[in-house]
C-alpha positions in Angstrom: 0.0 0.0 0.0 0.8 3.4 -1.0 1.3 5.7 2.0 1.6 9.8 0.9 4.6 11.2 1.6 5.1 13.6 4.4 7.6 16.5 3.7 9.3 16.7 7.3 10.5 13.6 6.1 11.6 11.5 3.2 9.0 8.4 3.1 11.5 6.0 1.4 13.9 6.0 3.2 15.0 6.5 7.0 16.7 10.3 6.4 14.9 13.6 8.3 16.4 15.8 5.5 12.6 17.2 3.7 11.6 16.1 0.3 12.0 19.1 -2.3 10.0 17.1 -4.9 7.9 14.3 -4.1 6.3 12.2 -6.3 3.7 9.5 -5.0 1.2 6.9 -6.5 1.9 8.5 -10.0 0.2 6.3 -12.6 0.9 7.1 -16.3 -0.3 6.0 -20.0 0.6 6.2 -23.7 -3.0 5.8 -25.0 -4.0 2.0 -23.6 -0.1 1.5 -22.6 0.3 1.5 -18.7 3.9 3.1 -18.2 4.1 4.1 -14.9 2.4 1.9 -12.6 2.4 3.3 -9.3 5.6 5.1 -9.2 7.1 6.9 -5.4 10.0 8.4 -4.8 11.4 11.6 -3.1 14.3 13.9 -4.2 15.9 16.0 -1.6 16.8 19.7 -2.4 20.6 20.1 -3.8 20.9 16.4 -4.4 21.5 14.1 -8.0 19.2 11.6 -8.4 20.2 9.0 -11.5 16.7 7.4 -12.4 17.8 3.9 -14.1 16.6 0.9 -15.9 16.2 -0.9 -19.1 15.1 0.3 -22.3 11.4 0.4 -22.0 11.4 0.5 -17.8 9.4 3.5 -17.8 12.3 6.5 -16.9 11.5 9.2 -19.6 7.9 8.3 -19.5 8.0 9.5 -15.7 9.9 12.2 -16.4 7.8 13.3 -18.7 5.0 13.0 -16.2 6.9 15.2 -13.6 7.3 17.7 -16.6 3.6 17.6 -17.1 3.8 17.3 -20.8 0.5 15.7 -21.4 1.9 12.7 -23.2 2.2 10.2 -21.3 -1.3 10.7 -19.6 -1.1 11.0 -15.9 -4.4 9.6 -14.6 -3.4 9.4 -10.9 -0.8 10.5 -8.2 0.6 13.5 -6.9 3.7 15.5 -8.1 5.0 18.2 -5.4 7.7 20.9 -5.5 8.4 22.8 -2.6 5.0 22.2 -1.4 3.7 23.4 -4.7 1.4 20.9 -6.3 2.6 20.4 -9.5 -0.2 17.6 -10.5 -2.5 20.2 -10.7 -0.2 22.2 -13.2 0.2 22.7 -16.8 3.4 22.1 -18.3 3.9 25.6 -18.5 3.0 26.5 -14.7 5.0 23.8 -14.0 8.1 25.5 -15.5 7.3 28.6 -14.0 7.3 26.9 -10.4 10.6 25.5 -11.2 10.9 22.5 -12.9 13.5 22.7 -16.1 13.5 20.1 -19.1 16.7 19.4 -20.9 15.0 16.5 -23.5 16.8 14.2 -25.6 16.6 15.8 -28.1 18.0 19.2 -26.8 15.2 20.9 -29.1 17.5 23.4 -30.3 15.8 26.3 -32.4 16.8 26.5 -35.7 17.5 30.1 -36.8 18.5 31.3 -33.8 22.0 32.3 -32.4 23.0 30.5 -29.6 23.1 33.6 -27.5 18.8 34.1 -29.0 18.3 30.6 -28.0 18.9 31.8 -24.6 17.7 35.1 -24.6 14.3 33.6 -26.1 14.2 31.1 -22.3 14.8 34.7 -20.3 11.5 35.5 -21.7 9.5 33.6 -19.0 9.8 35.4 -15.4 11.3 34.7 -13.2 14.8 35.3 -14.9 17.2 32.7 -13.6 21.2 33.2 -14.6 22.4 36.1 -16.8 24.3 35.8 -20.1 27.3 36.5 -18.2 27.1 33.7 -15.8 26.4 31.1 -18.1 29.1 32.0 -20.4 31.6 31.7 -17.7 29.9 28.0 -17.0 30.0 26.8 -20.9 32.9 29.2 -22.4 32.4 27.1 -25.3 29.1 29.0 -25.8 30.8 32.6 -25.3 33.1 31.7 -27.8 30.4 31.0 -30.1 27.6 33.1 -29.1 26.7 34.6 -32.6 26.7 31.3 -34.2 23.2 29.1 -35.3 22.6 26.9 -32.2 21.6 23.7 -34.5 25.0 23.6 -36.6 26.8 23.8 -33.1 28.5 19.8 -32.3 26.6 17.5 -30.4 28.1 18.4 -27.1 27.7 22.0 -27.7 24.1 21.1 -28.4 23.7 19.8 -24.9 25.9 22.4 -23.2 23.1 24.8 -24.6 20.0 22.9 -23.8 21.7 22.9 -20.2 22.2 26.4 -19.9 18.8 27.2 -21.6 17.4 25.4 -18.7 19.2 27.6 -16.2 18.6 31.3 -18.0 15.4 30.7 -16.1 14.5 30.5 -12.0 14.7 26.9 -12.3 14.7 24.7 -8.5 15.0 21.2 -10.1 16.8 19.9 -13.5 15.7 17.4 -15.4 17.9 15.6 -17.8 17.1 13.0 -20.4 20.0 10.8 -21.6 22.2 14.3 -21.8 25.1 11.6 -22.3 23.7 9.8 -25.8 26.2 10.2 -28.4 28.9 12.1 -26.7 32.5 11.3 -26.7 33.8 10.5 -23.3 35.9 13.9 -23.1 32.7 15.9 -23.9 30.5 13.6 -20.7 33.6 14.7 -18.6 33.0 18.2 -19.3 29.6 18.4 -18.5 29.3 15.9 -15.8 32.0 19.0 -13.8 29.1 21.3 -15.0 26.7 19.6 -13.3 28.9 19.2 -10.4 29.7 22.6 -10.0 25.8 23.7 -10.3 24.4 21.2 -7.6 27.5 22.8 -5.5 25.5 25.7 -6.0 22.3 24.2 -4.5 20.6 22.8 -7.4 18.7 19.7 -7.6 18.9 17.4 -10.7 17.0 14.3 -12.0 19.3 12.4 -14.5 18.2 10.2 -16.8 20.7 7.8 -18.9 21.4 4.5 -20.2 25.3 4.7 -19.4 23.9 4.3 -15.7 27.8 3.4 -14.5 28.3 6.9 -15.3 25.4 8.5 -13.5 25.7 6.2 -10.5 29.1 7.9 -10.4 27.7 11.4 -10.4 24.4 11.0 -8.4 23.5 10.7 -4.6 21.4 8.8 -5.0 19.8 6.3 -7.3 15.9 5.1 -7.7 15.5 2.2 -10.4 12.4 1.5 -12.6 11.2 -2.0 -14.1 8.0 -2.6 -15.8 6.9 1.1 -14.8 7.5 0.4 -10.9 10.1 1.3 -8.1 12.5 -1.8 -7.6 15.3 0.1 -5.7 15.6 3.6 -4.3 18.7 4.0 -2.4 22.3 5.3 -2.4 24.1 5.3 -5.8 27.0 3.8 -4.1 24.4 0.6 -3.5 24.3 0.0 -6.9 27.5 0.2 -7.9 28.4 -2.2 -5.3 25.5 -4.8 -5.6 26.7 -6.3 -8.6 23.5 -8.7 -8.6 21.3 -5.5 -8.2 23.2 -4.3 -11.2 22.9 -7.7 -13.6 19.1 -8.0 -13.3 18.0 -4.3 -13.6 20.3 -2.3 -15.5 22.5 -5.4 -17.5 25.8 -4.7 -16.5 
């Protein structure tokens, strides 16, 4: 049985530290397709959380959900960010309470500089890091600030979808498979980014299929299988249950 959780403390595990978003019960479809089936778990303010599985376990389909997209369907549960109540949201409301999107994809706008790409994000209120800041995080994108955002590389690509994310007041990232297709040197570079901005405070959701990697980068680690919770715990659990490992994630 599914018990709500309470935000003086985190209902999956045995920590005190408040849940900053909290999802519980959520339940999820792609038309007749049941994707999330039941899914709970609690993310605690300034941590990485690595949501893992197989192909087909249900990870962008819940983060989608959290997103509030509107595809999958979310026909049950609660979603909660710092006590706001994002499962009665739009996707848009739900950006403007916090949540930010890089998709796998990156979405990158065609036509526009890199420096309009991020100008256009700075149109929602409220404004999150200036030009300035984010430059000095990706210098790559200073260097190249005049220059069409979709003929940038592949990694330059993700650097911007990153910092688009963060030219607004965003309290939680969310990231779907920001490593696909990235040499290793490129991963490197922005796995220090995202080091350096949950020194900062911020709290990020990572999804990704070279889960060695993200276990290596997150906190902590909350594992999905046939759209339900099989594991939530320490990242450092995972990489040492090697069982744990072979049966959910294939390495």
């Amino acid at each position: 049985m599914n018990v709500k959780p309470d935000f003086g403390k985190n209902a999956n595990q045995a920590a005190t530290a408040p849940a900053f978003l909290s999802v519980w019960d959520m339940h999820a479809y792609y038309g007749e397709s049941y994707i999330v089936q039941g899914v709970d778990f609690n993310v605690h303010e300034g941590e990485i959380l690595a949501l893992l599985g197989r192909n087909g376990a249900g990870k962008t389909s819940t983060l989608r959900a959290i997103a509030r997209l509107g595809d999958p369907q979310v026909t049950h549960g609660e979603i909660w960010l710092d006590h706001q109540p994002l499962h009665t949201m739009s996707s848009h409301q739900a950006a403007v309470a916090g949540l930010g999107l890089v998709p796998e994809d990156r979405r990158i706008i065609p036509g526009l500089t890199v420096e309009e790409n991020l100008q256009l994000a700075q149109i929602v209120e409220p404004v999150g890091w200036s030009l300035e800041r984010l430059y000095e995080l990706f210098p790559r994108l200073g260097e190249r600030r005049k220059q069409e955002g979709v003929t940038l590389s592949g990694g330059e690509q993700q650097m911007l979808a990153i910092a688009r994310a963060l030219a607004r007041d965003i309290k939680v990232l969310l990231l779907d498979e920001p490593y696909e297709g990235l040499a290793p040197v490129i991963v490197d570079e922005i796995e220090k980014t995202l080091i350096h901005v949950k020194e900062l405070g911020m709290t990020t959701i990572i999804v990704e299929q070279n889960a060695v990697r993200a276990l290596q980068l997150a906190d902590r680690a909350v594992i999905l299988d046939i759209g339900q919770v099989v594991f939530d715990g320490t990242a450092a659990e995972v990489l040492e249950n090697e069982e744990l490992r072979a049966e959910y994630l294939a390495i």
